[in-house]
C-alpha positions as CSV (number, residue, x, y, z in Angstrom):
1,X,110.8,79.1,87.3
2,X,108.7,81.9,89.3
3,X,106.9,79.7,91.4
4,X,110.2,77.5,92.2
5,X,112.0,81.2,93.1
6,X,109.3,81.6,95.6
7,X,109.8,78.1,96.6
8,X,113.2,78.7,98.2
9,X,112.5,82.4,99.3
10,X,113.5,84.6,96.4
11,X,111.2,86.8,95.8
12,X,113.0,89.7,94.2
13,X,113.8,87.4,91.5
14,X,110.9,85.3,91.3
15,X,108.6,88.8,90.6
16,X,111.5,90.1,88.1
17,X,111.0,86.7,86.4
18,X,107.1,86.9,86.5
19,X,107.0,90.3,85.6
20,X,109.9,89.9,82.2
21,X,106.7,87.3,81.5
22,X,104.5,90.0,81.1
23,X,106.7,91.8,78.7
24,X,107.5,89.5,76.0
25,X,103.7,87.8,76.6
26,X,101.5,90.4,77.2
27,X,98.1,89.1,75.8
28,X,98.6,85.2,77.9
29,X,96.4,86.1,80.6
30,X,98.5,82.7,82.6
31,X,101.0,85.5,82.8
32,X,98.9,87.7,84.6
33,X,97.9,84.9,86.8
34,X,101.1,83.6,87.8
35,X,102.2,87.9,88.6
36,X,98.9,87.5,90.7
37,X,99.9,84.7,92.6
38,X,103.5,86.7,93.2
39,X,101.6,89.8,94.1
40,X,99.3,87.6,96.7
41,X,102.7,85.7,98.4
42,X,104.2,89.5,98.7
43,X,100.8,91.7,99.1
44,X,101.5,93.6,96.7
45,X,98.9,94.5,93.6
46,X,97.5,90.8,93.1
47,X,93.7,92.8,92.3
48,X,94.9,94.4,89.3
49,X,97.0,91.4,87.6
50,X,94.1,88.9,87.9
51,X,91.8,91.7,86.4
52,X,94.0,91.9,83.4
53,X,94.0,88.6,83.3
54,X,90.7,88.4,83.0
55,X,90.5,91.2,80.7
56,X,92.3,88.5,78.4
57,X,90.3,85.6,78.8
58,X,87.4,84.7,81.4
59,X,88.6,81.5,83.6
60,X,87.6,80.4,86.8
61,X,91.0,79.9,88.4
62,X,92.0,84.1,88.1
63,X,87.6,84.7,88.7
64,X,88.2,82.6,92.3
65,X,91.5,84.0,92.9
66,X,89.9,87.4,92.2
C-alpha cells in the first residue's frame, strides 16, 4: 500500500502508512526497510531506518541500501 501511495505521488500518506507499520510491527525489520525506501524517495532519515533494520536482522537488501 506504501509503495503504491508513492506510485501516484502521495507521499504524506504513503510515509503515514509506512510509519503506522512501524508501530504495530516494530521488531520486522521489512518495516524498517520499506520506511527506508520512503525516507530515500523524500530525503528524509533513510540512514537511521535501514540501521534499525538491520539492528533486527542482518540482510543484504537494507546492508546495500545502507
Amino acid at each position: 500500500m506504501g509503495y503504491q501511495l508513492m506510485e501516484i505521488n502521495k507521499l504524506d500518506l504513503s510515509g503515514q502508512f509506512f510509519k503506522m507499520n512501524t508501530y504495530y510491527y516494530p521488531k520486522n525489520f521489512n518495516v524498517y526497510e520499506w520506511l527506508g525506501d520512503y525516507y530515500l524517495a523524500t530525503d528524509a532519515k533513510a540512514k537511521t531506518s535501514f540501521e534499525k533494520a538491520l539492528s533486527i536482522n542482518e540482510n543484504p537488501a537494507s546492508r546495500q541500501k545502507l
